[in-house]
N, C-alpha and C positions, 0 to 999 in steps of 0.2 A: 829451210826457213826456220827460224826461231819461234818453238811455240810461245814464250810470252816477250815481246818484243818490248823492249823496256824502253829502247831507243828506238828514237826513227828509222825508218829503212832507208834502204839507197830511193833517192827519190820523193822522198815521204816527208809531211811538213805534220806534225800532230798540231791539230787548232786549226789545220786547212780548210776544213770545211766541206769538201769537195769529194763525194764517192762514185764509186761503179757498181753498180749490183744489177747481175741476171736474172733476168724474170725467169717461171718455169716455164716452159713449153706447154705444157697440159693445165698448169693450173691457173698460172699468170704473177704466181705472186713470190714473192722475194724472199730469200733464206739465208741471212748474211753470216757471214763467219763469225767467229768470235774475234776477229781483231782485223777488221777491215782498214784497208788500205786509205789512207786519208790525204789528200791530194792539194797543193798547193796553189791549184788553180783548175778554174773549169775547164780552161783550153787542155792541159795535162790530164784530167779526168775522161775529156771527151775521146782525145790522141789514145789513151787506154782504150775506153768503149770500142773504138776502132778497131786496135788490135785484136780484142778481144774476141771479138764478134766473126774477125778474119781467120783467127787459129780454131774456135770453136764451135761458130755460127751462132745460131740463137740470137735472140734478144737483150742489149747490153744497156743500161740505162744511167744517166748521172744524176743525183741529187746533191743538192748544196745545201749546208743550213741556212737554216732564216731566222732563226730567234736562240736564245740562250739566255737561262735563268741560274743563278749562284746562291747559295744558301751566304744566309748576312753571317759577317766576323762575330764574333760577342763582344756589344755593345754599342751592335750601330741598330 
């Protein structure tokens, strides 16, 4: 894998929206990479979670965004 992935991956829609992330076993809480997989739908997110969970076990979870803020152009 490409540490800075400048382009999307196979599969990977950047603005998707859509992630996977394992909770800890012991702690519960979430440690994401530095360049998480960004998914093009929940259904693709979820089909992940799936896999995931089947090669590694554990706990595999999806989040979607819900909101998004942009700093203004200059001069609006």
């Amino acid at each position: 894998m490409r540490r800075f992935p400048k382009k999307p991956r196979n599969g990977e829609e950047v603005g998707g929206g859509h992630f996977v992330f394992r909770r800890g076993d012991s702690t519960g809480r979430i440690r994401p990479c530095m360049w998480p997989f960004e998914h093009p739908s929940y259904d693709s997110a979820l089909v992940e979670a799936a896999r995931l969970h089947k090669e590694h076990g554990g706990t595999f979870e999806v989040f979607v965004r819900v909101g998004r803020v942009e700093a203004l152009e200059a001069g609006e």
